[in-house]
DRENTI-851790 format. One record per residue: x, y, z of N, C-alpha, C in turn. Coordinates in steps of 0.02 Angstrom, whole numbers, plus 50000, padded with zeros to 5 digits. Layout:
<recs>
{{X Y Z} {X Y Z} {X Y Z}} ...
</recs>
This chain:
<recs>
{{57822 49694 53673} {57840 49766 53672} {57912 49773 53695}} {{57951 49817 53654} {58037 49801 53688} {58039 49879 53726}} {{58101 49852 53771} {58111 49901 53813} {58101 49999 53806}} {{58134 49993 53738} {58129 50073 53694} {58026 50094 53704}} {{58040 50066 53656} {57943 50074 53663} {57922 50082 53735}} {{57919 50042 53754} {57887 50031 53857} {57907 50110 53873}} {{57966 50127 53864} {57993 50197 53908} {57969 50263 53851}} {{57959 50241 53788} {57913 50293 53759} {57853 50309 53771}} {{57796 50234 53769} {57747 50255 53802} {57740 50286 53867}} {{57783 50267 53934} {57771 50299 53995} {57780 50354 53990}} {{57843 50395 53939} {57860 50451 53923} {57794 50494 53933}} {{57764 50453 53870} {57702 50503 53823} {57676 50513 53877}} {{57614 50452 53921} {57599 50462 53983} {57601 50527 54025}} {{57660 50525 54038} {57703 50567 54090} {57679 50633 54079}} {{57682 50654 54006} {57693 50714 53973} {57617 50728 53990}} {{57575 50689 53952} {57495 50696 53961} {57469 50697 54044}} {{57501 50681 54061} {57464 50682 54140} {57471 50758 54162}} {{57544 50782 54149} {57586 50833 54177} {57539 50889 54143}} {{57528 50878 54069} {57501 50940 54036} {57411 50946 54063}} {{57380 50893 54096} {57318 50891 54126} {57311 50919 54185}} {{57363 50920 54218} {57386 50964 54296} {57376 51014 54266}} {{57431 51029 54222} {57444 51103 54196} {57366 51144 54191}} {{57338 51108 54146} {57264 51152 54116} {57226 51137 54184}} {{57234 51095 54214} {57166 51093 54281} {57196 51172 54338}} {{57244 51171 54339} {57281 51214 54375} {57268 51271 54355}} {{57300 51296 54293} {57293 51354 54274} {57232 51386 54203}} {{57181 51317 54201} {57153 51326 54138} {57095 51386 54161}} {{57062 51421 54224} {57046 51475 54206} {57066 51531 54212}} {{57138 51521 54224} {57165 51598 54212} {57194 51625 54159}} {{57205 51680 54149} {57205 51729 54077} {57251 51766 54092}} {{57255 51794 54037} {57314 51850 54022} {57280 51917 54055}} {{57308 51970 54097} {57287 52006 54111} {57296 52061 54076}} {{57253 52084 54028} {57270 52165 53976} {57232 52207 54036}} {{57165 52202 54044} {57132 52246 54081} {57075 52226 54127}} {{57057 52253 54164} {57001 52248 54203} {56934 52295 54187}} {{56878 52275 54229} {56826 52321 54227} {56817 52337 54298}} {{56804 52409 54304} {56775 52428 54346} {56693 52433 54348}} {{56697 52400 54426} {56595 52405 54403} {56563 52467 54418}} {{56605 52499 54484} {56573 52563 54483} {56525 52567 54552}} {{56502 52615 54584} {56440 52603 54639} {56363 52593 54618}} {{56365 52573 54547} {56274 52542 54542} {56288 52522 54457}} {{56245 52469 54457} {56241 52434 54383} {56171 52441 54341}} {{56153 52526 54372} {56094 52541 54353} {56085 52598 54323}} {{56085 52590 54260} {56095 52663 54201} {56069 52716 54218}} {{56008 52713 54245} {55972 52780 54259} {55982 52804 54309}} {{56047 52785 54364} {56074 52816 54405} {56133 52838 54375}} {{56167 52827 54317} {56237 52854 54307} {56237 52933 54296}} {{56176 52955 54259} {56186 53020 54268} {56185 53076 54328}} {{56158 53062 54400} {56152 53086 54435} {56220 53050 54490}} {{56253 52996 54466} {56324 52978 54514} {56393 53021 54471}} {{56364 53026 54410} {56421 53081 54373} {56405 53137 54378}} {{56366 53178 54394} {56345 53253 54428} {56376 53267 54480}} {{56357 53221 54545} {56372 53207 54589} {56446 53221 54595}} {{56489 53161 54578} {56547 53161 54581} {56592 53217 54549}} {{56573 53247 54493} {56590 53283 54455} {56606 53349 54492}} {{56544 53374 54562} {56535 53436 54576} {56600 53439 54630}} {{56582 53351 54650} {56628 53358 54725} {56718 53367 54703}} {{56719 53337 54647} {56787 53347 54616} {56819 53416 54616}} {{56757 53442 54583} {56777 53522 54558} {56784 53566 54646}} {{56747 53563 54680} {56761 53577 54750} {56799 53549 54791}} {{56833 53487 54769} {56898 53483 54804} {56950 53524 54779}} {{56955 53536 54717} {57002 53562 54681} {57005 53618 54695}} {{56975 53670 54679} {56938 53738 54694} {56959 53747 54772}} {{56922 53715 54825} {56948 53727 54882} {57018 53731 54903}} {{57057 53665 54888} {57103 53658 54911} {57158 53692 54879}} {{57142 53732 54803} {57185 53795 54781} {57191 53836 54810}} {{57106 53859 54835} {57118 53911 54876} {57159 53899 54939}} {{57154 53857 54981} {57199 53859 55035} {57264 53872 55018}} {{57283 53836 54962} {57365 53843 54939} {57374 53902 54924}} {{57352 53941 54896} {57353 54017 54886} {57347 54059 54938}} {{57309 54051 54973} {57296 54087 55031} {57362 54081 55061}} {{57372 54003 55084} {57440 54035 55135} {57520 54055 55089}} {{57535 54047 55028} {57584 54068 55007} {57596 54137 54997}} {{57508 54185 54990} {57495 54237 54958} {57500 54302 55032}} {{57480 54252 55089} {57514 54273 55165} {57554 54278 55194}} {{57614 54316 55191} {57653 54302 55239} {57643 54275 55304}} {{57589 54319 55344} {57568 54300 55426} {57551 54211 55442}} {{57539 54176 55355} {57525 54114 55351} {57595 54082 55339}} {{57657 54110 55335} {57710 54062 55322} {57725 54044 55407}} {{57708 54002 55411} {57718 53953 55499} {57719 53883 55470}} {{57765 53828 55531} {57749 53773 55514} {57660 53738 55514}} {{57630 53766 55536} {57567 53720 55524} {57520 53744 55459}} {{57534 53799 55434} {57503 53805 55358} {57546 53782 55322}} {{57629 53757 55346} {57660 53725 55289} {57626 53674 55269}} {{57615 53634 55348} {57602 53555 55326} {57516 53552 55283}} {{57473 53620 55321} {57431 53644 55277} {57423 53632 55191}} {{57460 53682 55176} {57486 53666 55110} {57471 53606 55079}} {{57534 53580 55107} {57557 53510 55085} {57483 53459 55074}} {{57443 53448 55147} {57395 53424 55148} {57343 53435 55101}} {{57346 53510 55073} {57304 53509 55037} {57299 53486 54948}} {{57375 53515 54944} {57403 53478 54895} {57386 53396 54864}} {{57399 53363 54938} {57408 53304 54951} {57350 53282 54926}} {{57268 53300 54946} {57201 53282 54933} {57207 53284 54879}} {{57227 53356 54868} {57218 53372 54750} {57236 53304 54711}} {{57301 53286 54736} {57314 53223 54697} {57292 53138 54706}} {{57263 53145 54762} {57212 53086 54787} {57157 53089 54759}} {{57123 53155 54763} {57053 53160 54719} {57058 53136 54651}} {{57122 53154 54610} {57117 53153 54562} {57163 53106 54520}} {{57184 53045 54578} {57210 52973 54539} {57139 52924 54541}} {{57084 52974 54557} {57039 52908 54571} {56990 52924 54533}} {{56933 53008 54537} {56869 53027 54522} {56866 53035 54443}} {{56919 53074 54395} {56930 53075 54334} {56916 53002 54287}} {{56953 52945 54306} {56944 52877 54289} {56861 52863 54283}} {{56837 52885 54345} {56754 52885 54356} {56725 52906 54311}} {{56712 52970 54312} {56692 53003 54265} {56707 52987 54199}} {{56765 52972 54171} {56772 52962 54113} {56731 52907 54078}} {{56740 52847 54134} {56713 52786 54133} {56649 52783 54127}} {{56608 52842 54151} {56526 52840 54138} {56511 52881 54096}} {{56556 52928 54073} {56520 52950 54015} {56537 52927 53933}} {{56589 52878 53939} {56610 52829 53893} {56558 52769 53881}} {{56555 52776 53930} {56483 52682 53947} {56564 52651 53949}} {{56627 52648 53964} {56660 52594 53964} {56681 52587 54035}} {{56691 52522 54048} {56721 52513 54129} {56811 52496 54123}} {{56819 52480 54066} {56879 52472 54077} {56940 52489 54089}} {{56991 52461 54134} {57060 52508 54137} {57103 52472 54116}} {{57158 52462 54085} {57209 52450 54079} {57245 52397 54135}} {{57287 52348 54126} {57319 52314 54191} {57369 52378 54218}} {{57399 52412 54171} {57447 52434 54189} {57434 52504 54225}} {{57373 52553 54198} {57328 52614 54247} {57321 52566 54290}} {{57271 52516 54301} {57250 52483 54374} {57295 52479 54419}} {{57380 52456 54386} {57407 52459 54448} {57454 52515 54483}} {{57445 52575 54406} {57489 52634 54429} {57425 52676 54499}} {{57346 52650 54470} {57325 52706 54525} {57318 52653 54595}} {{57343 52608 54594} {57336 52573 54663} {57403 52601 54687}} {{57452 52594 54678} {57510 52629 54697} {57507 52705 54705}} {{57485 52736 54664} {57461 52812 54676} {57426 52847 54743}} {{57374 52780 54767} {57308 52795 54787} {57350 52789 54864}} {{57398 52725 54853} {57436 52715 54926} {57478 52768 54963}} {{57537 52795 54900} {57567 52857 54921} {57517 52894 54948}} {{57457 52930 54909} {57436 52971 54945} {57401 52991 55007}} {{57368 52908 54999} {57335 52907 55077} {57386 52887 55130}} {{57452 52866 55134} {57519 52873 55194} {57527 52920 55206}} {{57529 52973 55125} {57574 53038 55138} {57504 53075 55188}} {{57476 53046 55184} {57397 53102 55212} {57408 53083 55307}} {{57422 53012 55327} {57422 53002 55379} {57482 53029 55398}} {{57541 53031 55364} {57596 53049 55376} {57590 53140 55426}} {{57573 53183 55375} {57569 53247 55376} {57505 53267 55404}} {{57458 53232 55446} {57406 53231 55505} {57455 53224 55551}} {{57494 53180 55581} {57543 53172 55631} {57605 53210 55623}} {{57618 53260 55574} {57642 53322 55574} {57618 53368 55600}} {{57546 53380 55599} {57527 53435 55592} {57495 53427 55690}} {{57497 53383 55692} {57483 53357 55791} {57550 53371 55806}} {{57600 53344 55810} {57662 53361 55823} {57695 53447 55827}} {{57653 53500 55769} {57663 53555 55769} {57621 53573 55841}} {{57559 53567 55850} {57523 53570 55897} {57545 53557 55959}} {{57575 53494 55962} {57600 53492 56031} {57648 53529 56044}} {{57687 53557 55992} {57755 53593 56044} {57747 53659 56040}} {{57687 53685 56008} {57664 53741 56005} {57627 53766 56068}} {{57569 53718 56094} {57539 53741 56165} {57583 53696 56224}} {{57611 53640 56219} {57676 53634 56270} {57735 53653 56271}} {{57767 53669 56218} {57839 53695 56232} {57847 53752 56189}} {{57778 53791 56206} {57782 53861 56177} {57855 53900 56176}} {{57878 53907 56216} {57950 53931 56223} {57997 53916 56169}} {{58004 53870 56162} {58051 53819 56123} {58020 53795 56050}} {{57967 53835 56022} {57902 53791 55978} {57964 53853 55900}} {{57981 53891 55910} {58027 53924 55852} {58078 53863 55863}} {{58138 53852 55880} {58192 53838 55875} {58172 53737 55854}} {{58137 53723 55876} {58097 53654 55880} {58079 53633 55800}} {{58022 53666 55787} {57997 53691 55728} {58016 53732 55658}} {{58084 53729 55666} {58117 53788 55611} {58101 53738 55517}} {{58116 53766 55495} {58103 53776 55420} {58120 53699 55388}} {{58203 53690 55427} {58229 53614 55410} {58206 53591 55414}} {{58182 53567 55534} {58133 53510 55505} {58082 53506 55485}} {{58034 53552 55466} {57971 53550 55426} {57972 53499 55373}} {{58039 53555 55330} {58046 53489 55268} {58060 53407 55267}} {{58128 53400 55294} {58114 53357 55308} {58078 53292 55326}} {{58046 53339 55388} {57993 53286 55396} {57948 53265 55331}} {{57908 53319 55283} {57893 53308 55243} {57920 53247 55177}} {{57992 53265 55167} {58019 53241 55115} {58028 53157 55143}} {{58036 53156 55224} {58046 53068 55215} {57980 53046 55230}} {{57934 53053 55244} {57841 53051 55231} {57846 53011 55182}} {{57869 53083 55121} {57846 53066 55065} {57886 52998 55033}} {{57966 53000 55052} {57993 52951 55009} {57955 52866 55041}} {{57938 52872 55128} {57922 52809 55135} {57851 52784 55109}} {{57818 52833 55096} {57757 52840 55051} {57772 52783 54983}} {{57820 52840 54950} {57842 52807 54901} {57858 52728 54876}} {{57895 52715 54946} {57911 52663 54923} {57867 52604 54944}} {{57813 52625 55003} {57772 52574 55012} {57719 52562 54944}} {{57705 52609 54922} {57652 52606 54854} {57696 52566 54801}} {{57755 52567 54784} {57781 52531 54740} {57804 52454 54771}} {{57781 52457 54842} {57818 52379 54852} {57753 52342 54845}} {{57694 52364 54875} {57637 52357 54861} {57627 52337 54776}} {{57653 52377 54725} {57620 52376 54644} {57673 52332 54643}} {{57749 52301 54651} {57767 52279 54608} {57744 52190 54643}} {{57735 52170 54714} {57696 52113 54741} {57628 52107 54708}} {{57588 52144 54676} {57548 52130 54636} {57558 52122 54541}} {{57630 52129 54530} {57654 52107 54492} {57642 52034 54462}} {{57665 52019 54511} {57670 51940 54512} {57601 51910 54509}} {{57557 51913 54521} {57502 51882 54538} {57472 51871 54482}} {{57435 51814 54474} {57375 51779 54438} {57309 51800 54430}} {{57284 51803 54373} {57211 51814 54384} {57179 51792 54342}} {{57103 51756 54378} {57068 51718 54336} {57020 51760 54287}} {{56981 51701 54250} {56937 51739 54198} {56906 51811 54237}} {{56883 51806 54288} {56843 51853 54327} {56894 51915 54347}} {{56872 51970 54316} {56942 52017 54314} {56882 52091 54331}} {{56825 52082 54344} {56807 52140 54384} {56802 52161 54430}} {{56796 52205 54464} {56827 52249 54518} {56761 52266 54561}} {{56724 52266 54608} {56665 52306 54612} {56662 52355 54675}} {{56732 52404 54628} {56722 52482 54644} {56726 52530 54606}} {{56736 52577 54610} {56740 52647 54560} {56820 52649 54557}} {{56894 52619 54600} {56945 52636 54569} {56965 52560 54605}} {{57029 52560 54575} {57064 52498 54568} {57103 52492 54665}} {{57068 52452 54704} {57092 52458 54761} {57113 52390 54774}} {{57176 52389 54803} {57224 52361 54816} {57187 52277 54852}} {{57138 52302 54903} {57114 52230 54936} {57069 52187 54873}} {{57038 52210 54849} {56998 52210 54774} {57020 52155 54742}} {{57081 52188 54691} {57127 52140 54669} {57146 52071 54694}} {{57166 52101 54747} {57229 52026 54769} {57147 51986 54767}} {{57069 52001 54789} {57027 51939 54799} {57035 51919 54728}} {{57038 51953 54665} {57036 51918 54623} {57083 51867 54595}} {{57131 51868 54619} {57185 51823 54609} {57182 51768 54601}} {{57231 51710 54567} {57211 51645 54603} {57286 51631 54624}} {{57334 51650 54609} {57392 51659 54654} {57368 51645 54737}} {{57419 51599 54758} {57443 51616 54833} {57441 51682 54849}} {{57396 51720 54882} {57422 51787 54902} {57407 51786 54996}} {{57451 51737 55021} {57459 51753 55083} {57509 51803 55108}} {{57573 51819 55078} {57611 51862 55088} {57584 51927 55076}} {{57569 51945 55014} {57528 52010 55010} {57486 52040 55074}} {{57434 51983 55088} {57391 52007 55138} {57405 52015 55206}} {{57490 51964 55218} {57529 51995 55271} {57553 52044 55291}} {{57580 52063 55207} {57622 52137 55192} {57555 52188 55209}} {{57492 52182 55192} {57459 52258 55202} {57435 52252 55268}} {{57432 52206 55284} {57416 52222 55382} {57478 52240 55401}} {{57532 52239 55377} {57594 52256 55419} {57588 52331 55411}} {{57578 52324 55352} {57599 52404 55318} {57537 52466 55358}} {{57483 52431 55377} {57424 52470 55400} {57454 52468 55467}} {{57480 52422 55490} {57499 52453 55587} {57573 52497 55563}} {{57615 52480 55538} {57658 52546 55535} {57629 52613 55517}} {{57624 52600 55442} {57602 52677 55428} {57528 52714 55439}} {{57481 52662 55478} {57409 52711 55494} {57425 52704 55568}} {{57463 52645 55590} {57448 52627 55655} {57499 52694 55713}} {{57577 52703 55691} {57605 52745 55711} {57604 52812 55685}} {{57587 52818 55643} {57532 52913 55651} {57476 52930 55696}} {{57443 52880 55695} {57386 52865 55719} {57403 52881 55786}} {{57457 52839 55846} {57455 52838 55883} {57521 52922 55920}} {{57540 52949 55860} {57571 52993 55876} {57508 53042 55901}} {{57466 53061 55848} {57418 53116 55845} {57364 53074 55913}} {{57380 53035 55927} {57337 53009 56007} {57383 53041 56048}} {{57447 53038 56062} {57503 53072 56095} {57509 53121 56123}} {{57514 53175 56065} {57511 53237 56049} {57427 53258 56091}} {{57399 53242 56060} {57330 53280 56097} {57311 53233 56164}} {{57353 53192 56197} {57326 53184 56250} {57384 53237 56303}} {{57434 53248 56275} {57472 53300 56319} {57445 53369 56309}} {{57424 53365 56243} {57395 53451 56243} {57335 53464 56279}} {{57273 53410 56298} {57229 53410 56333} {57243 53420 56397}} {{57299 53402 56435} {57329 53382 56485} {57343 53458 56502}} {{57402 53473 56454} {57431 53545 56476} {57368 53614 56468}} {{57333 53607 56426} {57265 53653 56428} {57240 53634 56493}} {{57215 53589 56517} {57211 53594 56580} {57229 53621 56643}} {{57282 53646 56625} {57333 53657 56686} {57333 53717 56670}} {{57316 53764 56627} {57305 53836 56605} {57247 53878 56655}} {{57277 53920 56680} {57243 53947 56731} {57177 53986 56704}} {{57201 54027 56655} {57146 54070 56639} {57094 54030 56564}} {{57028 54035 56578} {56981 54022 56541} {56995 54033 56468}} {{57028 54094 56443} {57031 54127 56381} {57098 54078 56364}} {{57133 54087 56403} {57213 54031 56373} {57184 53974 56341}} {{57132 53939 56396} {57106 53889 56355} {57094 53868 56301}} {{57044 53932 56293} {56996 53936 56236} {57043 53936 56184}} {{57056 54001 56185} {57110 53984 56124} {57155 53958 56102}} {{57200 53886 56158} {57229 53834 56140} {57202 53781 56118}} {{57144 53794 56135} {57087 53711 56080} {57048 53768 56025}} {{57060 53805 56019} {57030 53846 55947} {57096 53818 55890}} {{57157 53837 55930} {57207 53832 55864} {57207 53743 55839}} {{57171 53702 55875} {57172 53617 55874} {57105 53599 55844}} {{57040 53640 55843} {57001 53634 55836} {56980 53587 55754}} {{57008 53649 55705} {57007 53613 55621} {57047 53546 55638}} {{57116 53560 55656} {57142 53497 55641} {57093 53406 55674}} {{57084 53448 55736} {57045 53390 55780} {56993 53367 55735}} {{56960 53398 55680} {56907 53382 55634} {56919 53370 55585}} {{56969 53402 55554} {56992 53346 55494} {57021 53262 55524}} {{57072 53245 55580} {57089 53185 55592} {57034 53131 55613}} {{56987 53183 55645} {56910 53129 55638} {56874 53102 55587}} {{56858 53160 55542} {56855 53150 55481} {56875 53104 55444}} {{56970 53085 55436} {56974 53040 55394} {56997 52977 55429}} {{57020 52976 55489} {57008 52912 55544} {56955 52887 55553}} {{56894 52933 55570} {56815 52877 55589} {56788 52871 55506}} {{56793 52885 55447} {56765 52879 55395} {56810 52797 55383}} {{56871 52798 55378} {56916 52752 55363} {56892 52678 55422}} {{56881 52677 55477} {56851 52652 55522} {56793 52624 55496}} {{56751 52674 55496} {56689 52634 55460} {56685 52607 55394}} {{56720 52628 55346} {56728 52579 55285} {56739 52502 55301}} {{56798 52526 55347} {56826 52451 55391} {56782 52398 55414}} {{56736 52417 55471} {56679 52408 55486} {56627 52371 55458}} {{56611 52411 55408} {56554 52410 55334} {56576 52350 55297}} {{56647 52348 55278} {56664 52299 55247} {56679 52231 55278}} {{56686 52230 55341} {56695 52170 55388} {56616 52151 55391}} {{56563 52178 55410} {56486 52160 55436} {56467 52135 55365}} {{56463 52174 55296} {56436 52150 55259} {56456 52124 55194}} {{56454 52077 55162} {56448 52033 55101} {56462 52044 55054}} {{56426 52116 55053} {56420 52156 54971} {56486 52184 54965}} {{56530 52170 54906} {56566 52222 54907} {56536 52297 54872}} {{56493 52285 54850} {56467 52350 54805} {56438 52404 54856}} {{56429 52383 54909} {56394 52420 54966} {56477 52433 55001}} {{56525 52410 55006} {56599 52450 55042} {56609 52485 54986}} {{56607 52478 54928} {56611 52532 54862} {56593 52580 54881}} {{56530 52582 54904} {56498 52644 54916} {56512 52681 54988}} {{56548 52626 55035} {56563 52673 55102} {56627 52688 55094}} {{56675 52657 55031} {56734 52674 55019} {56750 52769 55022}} {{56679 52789 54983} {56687 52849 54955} {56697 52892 55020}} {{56671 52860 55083} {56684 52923 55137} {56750 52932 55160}} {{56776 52887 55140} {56881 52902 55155} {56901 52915 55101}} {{56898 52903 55040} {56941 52927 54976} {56910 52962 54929}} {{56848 53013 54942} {56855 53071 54909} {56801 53138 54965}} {{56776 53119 55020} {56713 53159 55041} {56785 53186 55087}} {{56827 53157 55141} {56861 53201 55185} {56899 53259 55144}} {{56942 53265 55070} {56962 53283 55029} {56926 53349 55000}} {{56850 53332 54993} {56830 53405 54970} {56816 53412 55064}} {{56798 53414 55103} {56777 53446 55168} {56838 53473 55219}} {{56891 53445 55183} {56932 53503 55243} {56963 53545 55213}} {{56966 53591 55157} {56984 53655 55147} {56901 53711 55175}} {{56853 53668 55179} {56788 53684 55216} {56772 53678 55278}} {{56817 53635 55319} {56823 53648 55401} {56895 53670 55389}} {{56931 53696 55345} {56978 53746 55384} {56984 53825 55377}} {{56920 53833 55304} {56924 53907 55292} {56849 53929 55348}} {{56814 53868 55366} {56769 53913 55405} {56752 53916 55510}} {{56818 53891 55512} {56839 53855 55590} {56914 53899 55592}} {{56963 53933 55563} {57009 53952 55563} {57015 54039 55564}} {{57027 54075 55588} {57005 54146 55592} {57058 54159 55535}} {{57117 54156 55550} {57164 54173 55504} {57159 54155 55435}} {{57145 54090 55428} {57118 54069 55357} {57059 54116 55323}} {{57019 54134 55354} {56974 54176 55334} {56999 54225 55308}} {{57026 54271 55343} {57033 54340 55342} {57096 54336 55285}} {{57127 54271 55253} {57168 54276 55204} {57107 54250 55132}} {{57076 54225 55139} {57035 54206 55087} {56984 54244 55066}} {{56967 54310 55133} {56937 54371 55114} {56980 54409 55039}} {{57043 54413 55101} {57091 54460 55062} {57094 54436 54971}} {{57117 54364 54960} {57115 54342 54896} {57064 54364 54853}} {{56980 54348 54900} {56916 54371 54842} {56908 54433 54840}} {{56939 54477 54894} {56922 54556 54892} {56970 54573 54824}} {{57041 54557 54829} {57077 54554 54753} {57068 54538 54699}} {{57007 54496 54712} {57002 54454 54622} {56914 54503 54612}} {{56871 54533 54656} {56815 54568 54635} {56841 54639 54619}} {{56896 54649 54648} {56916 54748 54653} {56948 54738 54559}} {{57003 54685 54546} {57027 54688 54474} {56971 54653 54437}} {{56918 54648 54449} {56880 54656 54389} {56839 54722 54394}} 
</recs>
């Protein structure tokens, strides 16, 4: 055999070995067009009563949280900073409810599970903005609180119009950009034949399991991202109400009291609301196995707090009331 030949065959070799790595490595992963969502049960004769279901709670998030938005724009006595962030919050749910429950619905009354790679990863990015912007503007709305029953004096000049916005607008942009640093790190990633999901929307921890990519950085990036942006709201609105507890205390008369934990009251129940629901998903999903069972405790942080607090705030709020009277007394008198 002469030298030419000898270094052709090892060539060939070479090539064949290299292209056997190749396929052992990457031979079950695929092109990603789309995924399936499985949904919270793989049992037909429940789909019609989980699309009822979902369907009603949709329409009562929506419905509710209009009305709040109406109510306080349609009030003057409601233009203050804490029905701003009001507002906003409620706003905020509308578009959380509805990067996630619509897909649902559609999906079961299609019989199809599938989404798109490219929906899958616009509503994981969607789903992120909105649940920051949500923790964001909870630790707004504590922050209004505290300088309202502690530095009552100073709670106008403190609180004026600027920084309301503000605060709002960089919420939102760091919102922003965590949801897109999040979608475009899942860019990159691999995924094998196994491309279903087993929840009702495309959630971010979900994915990366399906991967076969390295995704140690990713899963660095969202624990980081969960102690910044849940961890320091979180610990603001601990802040805030341990000084307001503090200074209510120190309030001489009984009635001062009362009515400085009346005006804290909704808020104190919405931040429970979507802190201990979010907690126990946490929880739920650490103790048990199933993911189809955190599917289903998923739903108490990303769509049940959403329809229930325009419902602990129109019926825990005096002022809210007496503006949501005013709206239905207007809409029964013009007909």
């Amino acid at each position: 055999m002469t030298i030419k030949s000898m270094k052709l065959a090892h060539s060939s070799s070479s090539i064949t070995w290299d292209t056997f790595i190749n396929i052992m490595k990457y031979g079950n992963q695929t092109t990603h067009s789309e995924f399936l969502l499985l949904g919270l049960t793989d049992n037909p004769a429940l789909q019609p009563l989980i699309f009822s279901v979902f369907l009603s709670m949709y329409l009562v998030t929506i419905l509710g949280n209009l009305l709040i938005i109406l109510a306080i724009y349609s009030d003057s006595h409601l233009h203050t900073p804490m029905y701003f962030f009001l507002s906003n919050l409620s706003f905020n749910d509308i578009c959380l409810s509805t990067t996630t429950v619509p897909k649902m619905l559609v999906n079961i009354q299609s019989q199809d599970q599938s989404i798109s790679y490219t929906g899958c990863l616009s509503q994981v990015c969607f789903v992120l903005v909105f649940t920051i912007l949500e923790n964001f503007l909870l630790a707004g709305m504590a922050f209004d609180r505290y300088v309202a029953i502690c530095h009552p004096l100073r709670y106008i000049d403190i609180m004026n119009p600027c920084l309301c916005g503000l605060l709002t607008l960089f919420s939102l942009l760091v919102s922003i950009v965590d949801g897109l640093l999040h979608s475009l790190m899942a860019l990159r990633l691999s995924f094998c034949t196994n491309l279903e999901i087993p929840h009702f929307f495309c959630e971010l921890a979900q994915i990366i399991k399906l991967s076969c990519s390295d995704t140690l950085i990713d899963n660095i990036l969202i624990y980081v991202a969960v102690c910044i942006f849940a961890g320091v709201p979180l610990s603001g609105i601990i802040f805030s109400y341990v000084h307001i507890v503090s200074s209510v205390f120190r309030m001489p008369s009984s009635e001062g009291k009362l009515k400085a934990f009346s005006t804290c009251g909704s808020h104190l129940s919405v931040v429970s609301l979507f802190y201990g629901t979010g907690f126990g998903v946490y929880i739920s999903s650490s103790v048990t196995d199933s993911p189809r069972n955190s599917a289903v405790a998923s739903v108490m942080y990303s769509v049940v707090p959403q329809m229930l607090n325009p419902l602990i705030y129109s019926l825990r709020n005096k002022d809210m009331k007496e503006a949501l009277r005013k709206i239905l007394g207007r809409t029964v008198s013009h007909r």
